[in-house]
C-alpha positions as CSV (number, residue, x, y, z in Angstrom):
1,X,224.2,73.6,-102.7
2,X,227.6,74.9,-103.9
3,X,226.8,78.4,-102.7
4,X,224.8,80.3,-99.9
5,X,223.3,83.5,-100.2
6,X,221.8,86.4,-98.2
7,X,219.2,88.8,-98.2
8,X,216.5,90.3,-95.8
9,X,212.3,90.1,-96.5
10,X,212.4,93.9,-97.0
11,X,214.6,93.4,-100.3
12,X,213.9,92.6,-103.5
13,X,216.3,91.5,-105.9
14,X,216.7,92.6,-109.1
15,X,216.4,89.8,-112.1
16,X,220.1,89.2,-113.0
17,X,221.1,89.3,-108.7
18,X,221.9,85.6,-108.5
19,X,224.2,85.6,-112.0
20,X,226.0,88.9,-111.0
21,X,227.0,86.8,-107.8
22,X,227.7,83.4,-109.1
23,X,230.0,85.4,-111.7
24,X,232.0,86.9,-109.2
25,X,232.2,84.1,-106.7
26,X,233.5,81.8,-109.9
27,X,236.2,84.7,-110.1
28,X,236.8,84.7,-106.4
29,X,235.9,81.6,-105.2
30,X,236.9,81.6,-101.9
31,X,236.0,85.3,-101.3
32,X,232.5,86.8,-99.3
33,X,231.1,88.7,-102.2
34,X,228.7,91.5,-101.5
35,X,226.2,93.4,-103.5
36,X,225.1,96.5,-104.0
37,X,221.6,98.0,-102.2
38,X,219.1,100.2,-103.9
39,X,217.1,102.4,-101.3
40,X,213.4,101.9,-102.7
41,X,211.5,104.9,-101.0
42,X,213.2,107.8,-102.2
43,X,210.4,109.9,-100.9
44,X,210.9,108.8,-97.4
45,X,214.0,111.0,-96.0
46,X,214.4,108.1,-92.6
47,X,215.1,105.2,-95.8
48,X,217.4,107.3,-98.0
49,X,219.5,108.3,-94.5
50,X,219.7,104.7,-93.4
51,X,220.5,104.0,-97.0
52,X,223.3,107.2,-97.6
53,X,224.8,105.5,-94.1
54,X,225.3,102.1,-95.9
55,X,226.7,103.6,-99.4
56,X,228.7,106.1,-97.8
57,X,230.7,102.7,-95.3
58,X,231.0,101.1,-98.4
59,X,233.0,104.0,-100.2
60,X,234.7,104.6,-97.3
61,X,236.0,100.7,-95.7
62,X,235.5,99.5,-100.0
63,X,237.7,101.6,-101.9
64,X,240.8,100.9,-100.5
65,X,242.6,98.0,-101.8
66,X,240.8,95.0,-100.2
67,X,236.9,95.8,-99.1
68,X,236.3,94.9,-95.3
69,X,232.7,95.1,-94.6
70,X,229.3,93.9,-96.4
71,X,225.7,94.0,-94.9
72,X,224.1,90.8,-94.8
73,X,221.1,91.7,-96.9
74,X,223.5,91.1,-100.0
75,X,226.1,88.7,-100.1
76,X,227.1,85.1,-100.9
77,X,229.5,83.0,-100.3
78,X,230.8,79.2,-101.1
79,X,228.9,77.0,-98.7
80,X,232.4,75.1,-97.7
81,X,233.8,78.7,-96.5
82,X,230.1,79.3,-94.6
83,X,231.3,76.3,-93.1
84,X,234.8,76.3,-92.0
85,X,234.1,79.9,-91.2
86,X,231.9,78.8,-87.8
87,X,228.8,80.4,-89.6
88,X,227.1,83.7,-87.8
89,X,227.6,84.5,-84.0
90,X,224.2,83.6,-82.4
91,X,225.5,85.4,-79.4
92,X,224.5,89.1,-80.4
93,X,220.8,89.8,-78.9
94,X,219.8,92.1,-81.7
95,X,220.0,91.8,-85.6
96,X,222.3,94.8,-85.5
97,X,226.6,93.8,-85.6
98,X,226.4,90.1,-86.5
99,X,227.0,90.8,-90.4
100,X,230.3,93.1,-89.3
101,X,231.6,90.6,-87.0
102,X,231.2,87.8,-89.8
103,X,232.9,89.6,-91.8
104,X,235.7,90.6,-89.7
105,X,236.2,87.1,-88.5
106,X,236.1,86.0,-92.3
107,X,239.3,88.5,-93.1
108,X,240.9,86.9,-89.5
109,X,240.6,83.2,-91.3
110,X,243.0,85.0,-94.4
111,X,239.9,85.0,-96.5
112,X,238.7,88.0,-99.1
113,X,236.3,90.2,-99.5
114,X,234.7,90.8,-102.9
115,X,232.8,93.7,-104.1
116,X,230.1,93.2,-107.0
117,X,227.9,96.2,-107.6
118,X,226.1,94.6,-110.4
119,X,224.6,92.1,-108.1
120,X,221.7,94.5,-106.9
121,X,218.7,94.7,-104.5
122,X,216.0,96.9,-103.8
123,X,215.7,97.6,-100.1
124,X,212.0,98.6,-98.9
125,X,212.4,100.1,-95.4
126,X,209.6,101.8,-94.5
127,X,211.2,104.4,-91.4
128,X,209.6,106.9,-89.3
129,X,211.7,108.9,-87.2
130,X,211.5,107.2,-84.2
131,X,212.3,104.0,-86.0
132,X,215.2,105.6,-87.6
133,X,216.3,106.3,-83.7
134,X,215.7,103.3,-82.9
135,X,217.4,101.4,-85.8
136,X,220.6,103.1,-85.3
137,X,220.7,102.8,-81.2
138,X,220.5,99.1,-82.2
139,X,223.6,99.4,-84.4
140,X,224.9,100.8,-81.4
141,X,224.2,98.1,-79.4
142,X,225.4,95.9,-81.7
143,X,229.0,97.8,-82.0
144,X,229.2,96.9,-78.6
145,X,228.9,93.4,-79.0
146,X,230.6,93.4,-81.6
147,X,234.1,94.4,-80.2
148,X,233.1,92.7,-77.1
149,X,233.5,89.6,-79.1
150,X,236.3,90.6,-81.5
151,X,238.2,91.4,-78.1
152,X,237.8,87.3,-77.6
153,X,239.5,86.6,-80.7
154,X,241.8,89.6,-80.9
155,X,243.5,91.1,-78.3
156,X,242.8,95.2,-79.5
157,X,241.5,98.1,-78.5
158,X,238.2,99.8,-80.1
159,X,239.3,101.7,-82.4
160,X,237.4,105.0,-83.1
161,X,238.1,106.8,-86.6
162,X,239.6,109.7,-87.2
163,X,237.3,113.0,-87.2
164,X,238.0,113.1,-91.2
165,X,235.8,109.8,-91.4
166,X,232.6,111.9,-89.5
167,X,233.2,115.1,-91.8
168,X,233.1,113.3,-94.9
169,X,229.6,111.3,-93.7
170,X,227.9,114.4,-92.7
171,X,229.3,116.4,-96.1
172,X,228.4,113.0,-98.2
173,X,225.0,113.9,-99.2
174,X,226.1,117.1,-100.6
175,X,227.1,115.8,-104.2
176,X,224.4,113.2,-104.2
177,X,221.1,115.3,-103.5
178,X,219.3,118.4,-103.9
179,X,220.9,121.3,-101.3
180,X,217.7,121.7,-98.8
181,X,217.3,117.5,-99.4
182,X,221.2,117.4,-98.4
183,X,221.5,119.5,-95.4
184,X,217.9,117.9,-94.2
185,X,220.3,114.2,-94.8
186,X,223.3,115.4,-93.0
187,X,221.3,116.3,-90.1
188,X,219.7,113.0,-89.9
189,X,223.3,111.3,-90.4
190,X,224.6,113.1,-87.5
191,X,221.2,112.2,-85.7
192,X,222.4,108.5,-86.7
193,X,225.5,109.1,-84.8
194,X,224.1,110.4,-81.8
195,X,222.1,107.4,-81.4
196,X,224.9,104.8,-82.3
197,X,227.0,106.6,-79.6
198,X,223.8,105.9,-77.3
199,X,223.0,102.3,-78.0
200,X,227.1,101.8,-77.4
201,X,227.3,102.9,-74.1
202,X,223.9,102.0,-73.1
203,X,224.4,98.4,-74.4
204,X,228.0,98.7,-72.4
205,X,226.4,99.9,-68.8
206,X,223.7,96.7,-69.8
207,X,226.7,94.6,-69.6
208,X,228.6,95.8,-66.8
209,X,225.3,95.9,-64.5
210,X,224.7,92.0,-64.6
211,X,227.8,89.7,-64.0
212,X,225.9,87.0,-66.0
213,X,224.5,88.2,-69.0
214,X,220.7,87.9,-69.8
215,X,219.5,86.6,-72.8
216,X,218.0,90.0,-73.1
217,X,221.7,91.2,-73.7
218,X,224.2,87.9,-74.2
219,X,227.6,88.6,-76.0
């Protein structure tokens, strides 16, 4: 086919999806074009978190002038560029970094990234809280890898943002929910935090305690 897209088993997309991204890939045509995700349990506070977490990178790497990150549960992308990109990194041992590496790697080749909001879908992610925990200690893990990889391609060090970035995640539900729904949010994005922070390093002693990685933790 002329073009690939992505999207996980827990979403569903909406009826126009695949004509909002065939629209902006015909505009774009070499570009990665991402969509935008709808949380579908409102009531469930472990969803909407995970789901603020994801709106709130998108605002904050999107609105500059070129966008620099899309999840992989909504995008699309010419099949040639799938191609002459090397695909996805089978390397990482978790479904947690793959999607940012990709698209790191996809800016490296002097490609773009494409934002298209109008190509939506609903994202049914049923969370407890220990699955939130465990959800974002994977992303953790993931960042690992991830920079363990980018570090093969690019010669930089990891680059943490500046304490601005973490004020304006834990503030972000403020002007988006109900004040006792809000604060309850912001705790569980700083929770988010503390766990990514844990699945780094944790994933990082993994790595530095075997001299030949396991394919319990390979990248």
């Amino acid at each position: 086919g002329q073009y690939l897209v992505f999207t996980d088993d827990d979403c569903q997309p909406y009826p126009d999806w695949l004509t909002a991204l065939e629209t902006a890939l015909q505009q774009q045509p070499t570009a990665l074009v991402g969509g935008y995700t709808v949380n579908a349990l409102p009531e469930n506070l472990f969803s909407t978190a995970s789901q603020l977490l994801i709106d709130y990178l998108y605002d904050y790497y999107n609105s500059r002038q070129a966008p620099s990150f899309f999840a992989s549960n909504n995008f699309a992308m010419a099949a040639e560029q799938f191609r002459l990109s090397g695909g996805f990194d089978t390397s990482f041992p978790l479904a947690a970094g793959e999607d940012r590496e990709f698209c790191d790697r996809w800016l490296q080749l002097g490609l773009p990234l494409a934002y298209a909001p109008a190509a939506r879908v609903r994202h049914t992610h049923h969370l407890s809280l220990r699955r939130f925990w465990r959800q974002h200690f994977n992303y953790g893990r993931g960042a690992y890898c991830f920079h363990q990889v980018r570090a093969r391609r690019i010669d930089q060090q990891v680059k943490v943002e500046p304490l601005r970035f973490y004020w304006q995640l834990l503030t972000y539900p403020l002007s988006r929910q109900p004040q006792i729904q809000a604060m309850m949010l912001s705790g569980l994005l700083f929770l988010s935090q503390v766990a990514n922070v844990a699945g780094f390093f944790w994933e990082r002693s993994q790595q530095k305690a075997t001299a030949t990685p396991t394919p319990a933790a390979p990248c």
